[in-house]
Structure formats: structure tokens, C-alpha cells
N, C-alpha and C positions, 0 to 999 in steps of 0.2 A: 698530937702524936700520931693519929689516925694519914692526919696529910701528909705527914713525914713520910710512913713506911710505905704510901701511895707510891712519892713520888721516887722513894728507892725503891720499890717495883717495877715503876713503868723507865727508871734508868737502867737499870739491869737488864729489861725487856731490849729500849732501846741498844744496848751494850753488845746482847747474842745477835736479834734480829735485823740490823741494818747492815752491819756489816757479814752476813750469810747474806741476807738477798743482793748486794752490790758481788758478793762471789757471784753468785749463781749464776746472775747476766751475763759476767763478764765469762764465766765460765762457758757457760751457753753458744756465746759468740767464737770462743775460740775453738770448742767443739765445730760450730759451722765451718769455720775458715778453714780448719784442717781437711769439712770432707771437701770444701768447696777447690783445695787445691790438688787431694791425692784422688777424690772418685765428684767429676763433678758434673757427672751426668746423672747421680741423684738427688742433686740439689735442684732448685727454680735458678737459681743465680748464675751457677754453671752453664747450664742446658740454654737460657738464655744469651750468655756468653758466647758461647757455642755456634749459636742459630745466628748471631750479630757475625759471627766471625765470616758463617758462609756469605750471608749475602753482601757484604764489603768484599768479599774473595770475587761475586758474579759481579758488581760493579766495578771492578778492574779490570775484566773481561768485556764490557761493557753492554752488559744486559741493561738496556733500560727501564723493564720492567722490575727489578730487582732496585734503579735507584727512586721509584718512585716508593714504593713500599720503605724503602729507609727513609725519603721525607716524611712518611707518614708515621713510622714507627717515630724519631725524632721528636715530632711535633708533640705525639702522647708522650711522651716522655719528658718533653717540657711542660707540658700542664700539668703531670704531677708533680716535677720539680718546684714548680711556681705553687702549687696548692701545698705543698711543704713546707715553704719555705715562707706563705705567708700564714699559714694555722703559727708558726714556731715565732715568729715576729710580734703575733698577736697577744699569744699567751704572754712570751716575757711582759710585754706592755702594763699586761693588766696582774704583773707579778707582785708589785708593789701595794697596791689596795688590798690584793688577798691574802698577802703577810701581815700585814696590818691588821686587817677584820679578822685574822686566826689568831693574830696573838690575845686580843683585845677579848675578841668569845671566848677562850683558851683561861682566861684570867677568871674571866664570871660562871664559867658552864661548868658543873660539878663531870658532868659527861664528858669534856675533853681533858678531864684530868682523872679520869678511870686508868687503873691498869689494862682493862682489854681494849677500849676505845676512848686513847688519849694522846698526849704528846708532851715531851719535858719541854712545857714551855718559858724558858728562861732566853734573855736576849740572845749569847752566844749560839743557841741552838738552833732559835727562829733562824739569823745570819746565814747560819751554815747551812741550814734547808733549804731556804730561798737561791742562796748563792750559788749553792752547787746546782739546782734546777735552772736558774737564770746563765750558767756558762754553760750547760748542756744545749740550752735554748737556742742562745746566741750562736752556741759551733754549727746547732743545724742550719741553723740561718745564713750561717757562711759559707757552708757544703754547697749548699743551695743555690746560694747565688752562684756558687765557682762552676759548680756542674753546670746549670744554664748556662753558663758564656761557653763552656766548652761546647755543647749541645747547639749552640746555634751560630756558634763560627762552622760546624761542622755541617749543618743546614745549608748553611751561603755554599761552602763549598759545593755541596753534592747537586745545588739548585744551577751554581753558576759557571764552575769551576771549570766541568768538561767543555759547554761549548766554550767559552774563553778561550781555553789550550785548544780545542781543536781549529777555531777559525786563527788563531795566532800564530800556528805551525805551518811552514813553508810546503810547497809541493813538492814530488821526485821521493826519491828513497828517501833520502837524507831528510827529508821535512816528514816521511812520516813515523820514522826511529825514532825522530826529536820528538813527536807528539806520541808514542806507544810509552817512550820514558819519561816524559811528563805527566803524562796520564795514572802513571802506574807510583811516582815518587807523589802526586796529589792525594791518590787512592791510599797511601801508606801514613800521609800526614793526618786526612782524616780518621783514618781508624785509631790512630791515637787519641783524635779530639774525642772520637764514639767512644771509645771504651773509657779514658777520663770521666766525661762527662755524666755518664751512667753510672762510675762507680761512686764519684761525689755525690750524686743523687741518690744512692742508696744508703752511701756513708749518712749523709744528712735525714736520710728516714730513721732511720737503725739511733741515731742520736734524739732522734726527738722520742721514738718510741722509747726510749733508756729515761728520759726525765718524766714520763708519766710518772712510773713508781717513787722517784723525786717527789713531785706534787702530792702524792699521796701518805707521803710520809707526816706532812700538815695535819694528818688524820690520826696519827699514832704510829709505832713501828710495827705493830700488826695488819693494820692497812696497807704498808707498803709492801709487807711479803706477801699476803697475797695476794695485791693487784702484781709482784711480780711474778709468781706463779703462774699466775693466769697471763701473763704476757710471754711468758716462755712458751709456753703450752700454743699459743696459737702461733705464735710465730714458726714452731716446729713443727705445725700443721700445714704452713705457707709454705717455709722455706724448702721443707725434703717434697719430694714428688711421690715417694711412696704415703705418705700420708694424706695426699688429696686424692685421689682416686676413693 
């Protein structure tokens, strides 16, 4: 009788608590996206944006010092992409052993069948936890990969592109109109790759950070609200500018 009303606790717990902290995130993120479209020189993402837009603007002009800084910004940009996208490849990996080994302690541990620190572990449930963290995983890991291809076509380009067009382009007027308009439709094609690339690279952060509180849900739906608390909270620390100073 005692296990019973346990477990209609800890399903009523999960019943309010998972589905608030899935609002909140989502909530959260759309709060962002709004300032990030109508004031978005208070965000990091924006301002960002921003700074990316002028110096693609001086290598159209073509300041060469302005395209060495975009390889370089690129390149970091790639290494977090690729450190995203292999932490999110890893975890999924190793998702199967730790649904297993939860469900299996979950069955013998009086502790993970507490109402404050437990989980309704019955098959369906495990399923639905692992699964929904395992396609969150996998999106990051696709973001990831797609932003880096963007990212590093745009690389080639910026590395190879201008002298290409310029040794290619005819002499006289008319050879250098042909090369100021190649130069400038190249310059256009990249900043599409740039801003792609970067924004799949954040799509795939923003997603792997989203399936932490997933994983934590393995712990109980009290675990998951407030590891997502705590993920709100710092991210709103990251993302606005007035709050890092």
C-alpha cells in the first residue's frame, strides 16, 4: 500500500513537474529570440551578429586585415562547433548502458523510488526519457555537423577565393568592373555561408544544452526542474550583456 501511494506521488510529481520545466526552456528561448530580433544589441548573439556583419562589410572593401581576423574568428568557431558536436555523439553512445543501469538501480534502490528523489520507472517511461534525450542529442549532432560544412566552405572561400577572382579577371576597365563584381557577389555568397554556419552552431549548442535536463530527468522530475532552473539562469547570464558585466 505504502509503494502504491509512492508511486502515485512521484506520477503526479512527474505529471506538474515535467511538463513546467519543458515550458520554461521553451519559454526562455522564445523570450531570447524576440529580444534577439526586436533590441539585439542586448543580447551576445546579436551584438555578435553585428560585429560578423561589419567585418564581412570591410572584406568586400577589401581590407585584408579584416579577412585575416574572419579566418581566425572561423577557425574558433569551428573548434567549438566540432567540440559540440562530438560531447553530443558521445553522450547519445553511451545512452543505452545508462538507461539500462537506471532502470535496473531504479528497480532495487528504495532511493530512486522516493517521491523527492526518484523516477516512475516503468518501461514506457524509461523509453520516453532516453528517447526524447537521444533525438535531442542526435539534432545537436546534425546542427553541428551542417554548421561546420557551412563554416568551412566559407573558410576556403575567404582563404582562396579573392586571389582566384583577382588573378582571373582581365585587364582595362572592363577586367576590373568584372573583378570589383565578383569580388563583391563572392563577398555576398560567403556571408551567407558565415551567418549559416554560426547560427547551426548555436542551434546545435542551445539543443544539446536542452537535453541536459533530459538526462536529468533519469534522477526524478525534481532533478529535472532544477537542473532546468539552473540552466536558464546561466544561460540568461550568457546570453544578455547586461548581465555579464
Amino acid at each position: 500500500m505504502e509503494e502504491s501511494n509512492s508511486r502515485t506521488s512521484l506520477h503526479e510529481m512527474e505529471t506538474l513537474l515535467v511538463p513546467l520545466s519543458v515550458f520554461v526552456m521553451v519559454g526562455y528561448h522564445a523570450y531570447l529570440w524576440h529580444y534577439v530580433k526586436t533590441k539585439p544589441f542586448l543580447t551576445t548573439q546579436g551584438t555578435h551578429a553585428m560585429m560578423r556583419k561589419q567585418w564581412l562589410l570591410a572584406i568586400k572593401q577589401g581590407d585584408e586585415k579584416k579577412e585575416m581576423l574572419a579566418v581566425q574568428s572561423l577557425r574558433n568557431g569551428q573548434m567549438a562547433t566540432i567540440l559540440c558536436g562530438t560531447v553530443a555523439i558521445m553522450i547519445n553512445v553511451a545512452l543505452p548502458a545508462l538507461a539500462n543501469n537506471t532502470y535496473t538501480t531504479g528497480r532495487h534502490m528504495s532511493l530512486m523510488r522516493s517521491p523527492l528523489f526518484g523516477s516512475h520507472q516503468s518501461g514506457g517511461i524509461t523509453v520516453l526519457k532516453y528517447g526524447s534525450a537521444s533525438v535531442c542529442l542526435l539534432a545537436s549532432f546534425l546542427c553541428s555537423s551542417m554548421g561546420l560544412g557551412f563554416l568551412m566552405d566559407a573558410n576556403f572561400l575567404l582563404v582562396n577565393a579573392a586571389g582566384n577572382y583577382r588573378s582571373g579577371c582581365g585587364g582595362g576597365d572592363d577586367g576590373e568592373e568584372e573583378e570589383v563584381m565578383v569580388r563583391w557577389a563572392a563577398a555576398d555568397h560567403t556571408e551567407r555561408l558565415v551567418e549559416r554556419g554560426f547560427k547551426l552552431g548555436i542551434l546545435g549548442n542551445r539543443v544539446l544544452c536542452i537535453s541536459l535536463p533530459l538526462l536529468a530527468w533519469l534522477l526524478g522530475p525534481v532533478a529535472m526542474a532544477v537542473s532546468t532552473l539552473a540552466l536558464v539562469w546561466i544561460l540568461y547570464c550568457l546570453d544578455f550583456r547586461s548581465q555579464m558585466r
